[in-house]
C-alpha positions, 0 to 999 in steps of 0.5 A, a space after each residue: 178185595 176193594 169193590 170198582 164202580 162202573 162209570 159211564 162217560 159221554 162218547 167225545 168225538 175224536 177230531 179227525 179232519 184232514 191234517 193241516 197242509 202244513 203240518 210238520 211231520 211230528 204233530 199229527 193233530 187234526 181239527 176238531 169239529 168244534 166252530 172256531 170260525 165263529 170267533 174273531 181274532 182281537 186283531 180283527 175287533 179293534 184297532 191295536 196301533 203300538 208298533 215300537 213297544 218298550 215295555 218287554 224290556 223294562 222291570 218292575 222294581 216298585 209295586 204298584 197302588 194295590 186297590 182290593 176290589 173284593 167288597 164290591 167287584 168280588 162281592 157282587 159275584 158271591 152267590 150269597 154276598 157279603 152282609 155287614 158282619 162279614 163285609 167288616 171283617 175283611 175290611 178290617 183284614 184288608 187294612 191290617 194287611 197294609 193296603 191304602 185305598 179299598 173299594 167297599 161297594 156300590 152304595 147305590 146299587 142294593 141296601 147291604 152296600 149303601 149300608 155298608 158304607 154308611 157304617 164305615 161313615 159313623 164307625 170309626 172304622 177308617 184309618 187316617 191313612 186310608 182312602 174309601 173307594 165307592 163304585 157307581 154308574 153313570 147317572 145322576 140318580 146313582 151318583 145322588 144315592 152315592 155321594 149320599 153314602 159317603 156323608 162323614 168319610 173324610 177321604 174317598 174316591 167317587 168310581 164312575 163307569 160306563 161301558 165304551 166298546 162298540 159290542 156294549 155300545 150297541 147292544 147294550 146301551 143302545 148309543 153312538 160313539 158321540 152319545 156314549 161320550 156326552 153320557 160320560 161328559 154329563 156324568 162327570 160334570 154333574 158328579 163334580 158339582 155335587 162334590 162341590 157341595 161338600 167343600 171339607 170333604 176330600 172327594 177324588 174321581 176316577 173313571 173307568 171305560 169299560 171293556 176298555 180292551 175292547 174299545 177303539 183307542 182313539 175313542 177312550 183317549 178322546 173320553 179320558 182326555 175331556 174327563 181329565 180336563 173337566 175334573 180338572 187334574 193336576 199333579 197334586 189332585 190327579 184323577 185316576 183312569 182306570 183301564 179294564 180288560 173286562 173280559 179278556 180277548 187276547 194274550 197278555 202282550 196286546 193289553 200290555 201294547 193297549 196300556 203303553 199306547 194310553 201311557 203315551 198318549 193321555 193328555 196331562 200325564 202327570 196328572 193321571 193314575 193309570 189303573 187297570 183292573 184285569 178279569 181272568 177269562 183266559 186265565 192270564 190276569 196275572 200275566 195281564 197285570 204284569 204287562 200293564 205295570 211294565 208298560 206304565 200302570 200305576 195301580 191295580 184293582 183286584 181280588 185276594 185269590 182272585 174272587 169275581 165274576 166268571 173266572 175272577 177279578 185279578 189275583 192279587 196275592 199271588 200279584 204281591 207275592 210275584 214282587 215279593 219273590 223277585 226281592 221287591 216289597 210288596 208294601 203288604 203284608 202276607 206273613 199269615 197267608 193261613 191266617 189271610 186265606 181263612 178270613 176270605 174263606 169266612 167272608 166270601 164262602 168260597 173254598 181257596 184252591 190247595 194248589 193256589 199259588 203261595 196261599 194254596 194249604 198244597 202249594 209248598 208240598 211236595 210228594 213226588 219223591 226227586 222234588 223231595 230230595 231236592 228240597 231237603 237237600 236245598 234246605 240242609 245247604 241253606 241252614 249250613 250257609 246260614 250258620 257259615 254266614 253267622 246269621 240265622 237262617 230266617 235271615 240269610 238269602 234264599 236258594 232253595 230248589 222248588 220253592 220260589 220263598 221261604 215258606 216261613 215268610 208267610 207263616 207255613 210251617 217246614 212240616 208241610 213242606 215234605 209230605 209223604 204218598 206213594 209217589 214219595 221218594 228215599 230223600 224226602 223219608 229221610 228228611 222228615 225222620 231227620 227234622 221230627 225224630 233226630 234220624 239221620 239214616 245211612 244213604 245206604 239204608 233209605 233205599 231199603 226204608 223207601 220199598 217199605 214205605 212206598 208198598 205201605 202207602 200202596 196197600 193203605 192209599 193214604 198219606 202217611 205222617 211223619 209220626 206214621 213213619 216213625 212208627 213205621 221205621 220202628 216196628 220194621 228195624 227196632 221192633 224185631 230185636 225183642 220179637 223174633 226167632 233169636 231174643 237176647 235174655 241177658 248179655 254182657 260184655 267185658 274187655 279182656 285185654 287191649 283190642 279184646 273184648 268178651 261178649 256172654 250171652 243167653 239166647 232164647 232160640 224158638 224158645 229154647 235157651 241157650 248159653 254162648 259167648 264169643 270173643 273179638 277186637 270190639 264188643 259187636 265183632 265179640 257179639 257176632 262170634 257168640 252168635 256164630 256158635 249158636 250156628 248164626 253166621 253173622 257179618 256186619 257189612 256197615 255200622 253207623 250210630 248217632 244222637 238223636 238230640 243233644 244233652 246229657 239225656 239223649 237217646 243213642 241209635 245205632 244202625 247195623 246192615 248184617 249178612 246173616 247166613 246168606 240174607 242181607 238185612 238192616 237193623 237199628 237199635 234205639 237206647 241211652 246207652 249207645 252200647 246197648 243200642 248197637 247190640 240191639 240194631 244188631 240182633 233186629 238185622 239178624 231177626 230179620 233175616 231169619 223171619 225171611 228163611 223159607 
């Protein structure tokens, strides 16, 4: 008997303050005593002006600039961050996947970053077509140490930031609204001059109002707006604005009305990237990013799997893969998300969630035993349609139950789809015996497999393998036909005349033997007569046989439900002779029922 360990939990205090006045019959929640009062409302922190939003009716049928973040945003909330080996592997990764523009640190901040970039700068290591983003604040002496980095890259974009709402203003910087803006403006106009200085390098700027969610519209307008005019953007060399949710504050609508307001109002609009770049506090930065490229977002920086501080930068995996699932191209490329996941694994040292979405090793499998009917339902009607359509099914449209895409897309294999527990169900033992061993089991039988299956899973606590079930399926219906009560030493069958047929046998019955023979219109009906004068009464109820694989040397097998004396019992036989294997599925149903007599 498995030993219990006694636990012992903190007492919560149950919330049991008065019911709300207004509280419909049906709810009977109380308020806890936990000091909600002490938060405001977005509403009541910043001027949120969108009135006459557009965006809920608009659909995203192009991605946006993708811009990973993980070398320096994700980076900086490592525990133990990235050093130089590992910084170019995912480098290297997040290239091979397609994306363009890729942030690779603030240079100015420690040695392992300004080194970094300086590697990148002599290695070769940046393709023709991919532009280097570095990060840095706005100070002259940073931005030196930045432009510094970037000696011999031949594309970059230099990030500026400084922190706008009011909070940060003045708790942190210590500076009014006008000084904030002058501290912006000196930064600006200062890091153009240096990029003046290298007048063969093709040096872009972006700008970033930090906790810009936060801070009052009119404000990030007026700085954006004097930093679009003092970089001076145009169609062909737009500056990008950035627009952070820093820390989220609100549900993913109010950002979506922030980013709307700002698409409407920038100054020089076609001049403009509008970016955003969504923390996930509230747990909707997918939700958030979404929103904003609804209403006018032109890029998004994020993290693969969502990497960054507190509760992560915006997941862009799961961003690309949204796209991917509603027929969009994502413009990159997750065909190994295994392959993806365990490079970000190395690099970054933090363990991707089982059940993350797409990338998750348990995202596309299901235990629960009526997602497994569906889904192998899904997938026999989808490889039917497909060979309908004369097209492989790889190729043909997707509509299976439970998965959103074909988990082949992204390089998973079907095996993982359909696993089995406790919680599993007849239709997904069924589709598993089916895809490993060529077991196409009568519906009327996975019932009865399902009870052993689900009370062996029950004793043992475990999963079981498709190979676990196999050997489960043969100990319990093909086993028993040479271990039992009645074995069959030797037979033969032989047909006597048109619709007759003769079955000999020598019975071993608790090991005495016996010599019976029996006669009817088939060799089974032939095989239960010459049971019956040994005193077996047996009935066959259903039959069913099939290959297992096709070819010449396929094996044959057969399954029989028999009523032997007054127990019901399946059986099934397994051979290359399909007669063979019908007599044996026979004799297994007979010897389980006569190992369950009393």
């Amino acid at each position: 008997m498995a030993s219990c360990e006694t636990t012992t939990f903190p007492t919560l205090r149950t919330p049991s303050g008065d019911l709300p006045a207004d509280a419909p019959g049906w709810n009977p929640q109380r308020p806890s005593a936990m000091p909600h009062h002490r938060y405001q409302p977005v509403h009541d922190r910043v001027a949120l002006p969108l009135v006459d939003r557009t965006w809920p009716s608009r659909r995203i049928e192009r991605p946006p600039l993708w811009v990973p973040v993980d070398l320096r945003d994700g980076n900086q909330a490592l525990a133990e961050p990235m050093d130089t080996a590992r910084k170019r592997r995912m480098f290297d990764l997040l290239v091979a996947m397609g994306f363009k523009e890729i942030e690779v640190g603030y240079p100015s901040a420690s040695r392992t970053d300004f080194d970094f970039v300086r590697h990148l700068a002599t290695s070769g290591a940046v393709p023709e077509d991919v532009t280097v983003s570095v990060f840095t604040a706005a100070r002259r002496d940073l931005i030196d140490r930045t432009i510094a980095s970037i000696e011999g890259l031949p594309r970059t974009v230099v990030h500026l930031y400084t922190a706008t709402a009011p909070t940060w203003r003045e708790v942190v910087l210590d500076r009014s609204r006008a000084e904030v803006h002058g501290l912006i403006e000196d930064a600006a106009t200062y890091l153009m001059r240096r990029a003046e200085e290298r007048p063969g390098a093709d040096i872009r700027f972006e700008f970033s109002p930090e906790v810009f969610n936060l801070t009052e519209p009119d404000f990030v307008l007026e700085v954006c707006n004097s930093v679009t005019e003092l970089w001076e953007a145009c169609p062909d060399r737009p500056v990008i604005h950035n627009l952070p949710a820093t820390v989220e504050v609100a549900t993913p609508n109010v950002y979506a009305d922030q980013i709307e307001y700002m698409d409407r109002h920038l100054a020089r609009r076609a001049s403009v990237i509008l970016s955003v770049h969504p923390h996930n506090d509230r747990g909707t930065g997918v939700a958030c990013a979404e929103l904003a490229v609804l209403a006018g977002a032109q890029r998004v920086e994020g993290c693969l799997f969502g990497n960054g501080e507190r509760t992560g930068n915006v997941d862009l995996v799961t961003l690309a893969l949204n796209l991917y699932a509603q027929g969009v191209n994502p413009m990159i490329d997750f065909s190994d998300i295994d392959a993806v996941r365990d490079v970000v694994e190395h690099c970054t040292r933090l363990p991707v969630h089982p059940r993350h979405p797409y990338g998750g090793a348990l995202v596309h499998t299901a235990f629960s035993g009526t997602h497994q009917d569906a889904i192998a339902k899904g997938m026999a009607q989808h490889a039917k349609q497909a060979a309908e359509q004369g097209v492989r099914a790889e190729e043909a449209a997707w509509a299976v139950p439970y998965l959103p895409i074909d988990p082949g897309d992204i390089g998973r294999t079907y095996e993982e789809v359909i696993r089995i527990n406790s919680q599993s169900g007849k239709g997904g033992i069924a589709h598993l015996l089916r895809t490993h061993h060529g077991l196409d089991l009568p519906k009327a039988m996975r019932p009865d497999f399902s009870r052993t299956v689900q009370e062996t899973s029950d004793a043992g606590g475990q999963e079981l393998s498709h190979k676990d079930l196999w050997e489960l399926f043969r100990t319990t219906y093909i086993a028993p036909a040479e271990d039992g009560p009645v074995k069959l030493v030797s037979w033969s069958t032989a047909e006597t005349g048109p619709g007759a047929h003769r079955f000999a046998c020598t019975l071993d019955l608790d090991g005495r033997e016996r010599h019976c023979q029996g006669s009817g219109n088939g060799p089974l009906s032939a095989l239960t007569d010459a049971l019956g004068t040994a005193g077996i009464a047996v009935d066959i109820l259903t039959y069913a046989e099939h290959a297992t694989t096709t070819g010449p040397g396929s094996h044959a097998i057969s399954y029989a439900e028999c009523r032997v004396r007054d127990t019901t019992c399946w059986g099934a036989g397994l051979d290359t002779s399909l007669l063979a294997a019908s007599v044996h599925a026979v004799m297994a149903a007979v010897n389980r029922a006569e190992r369950s007599r009393p």
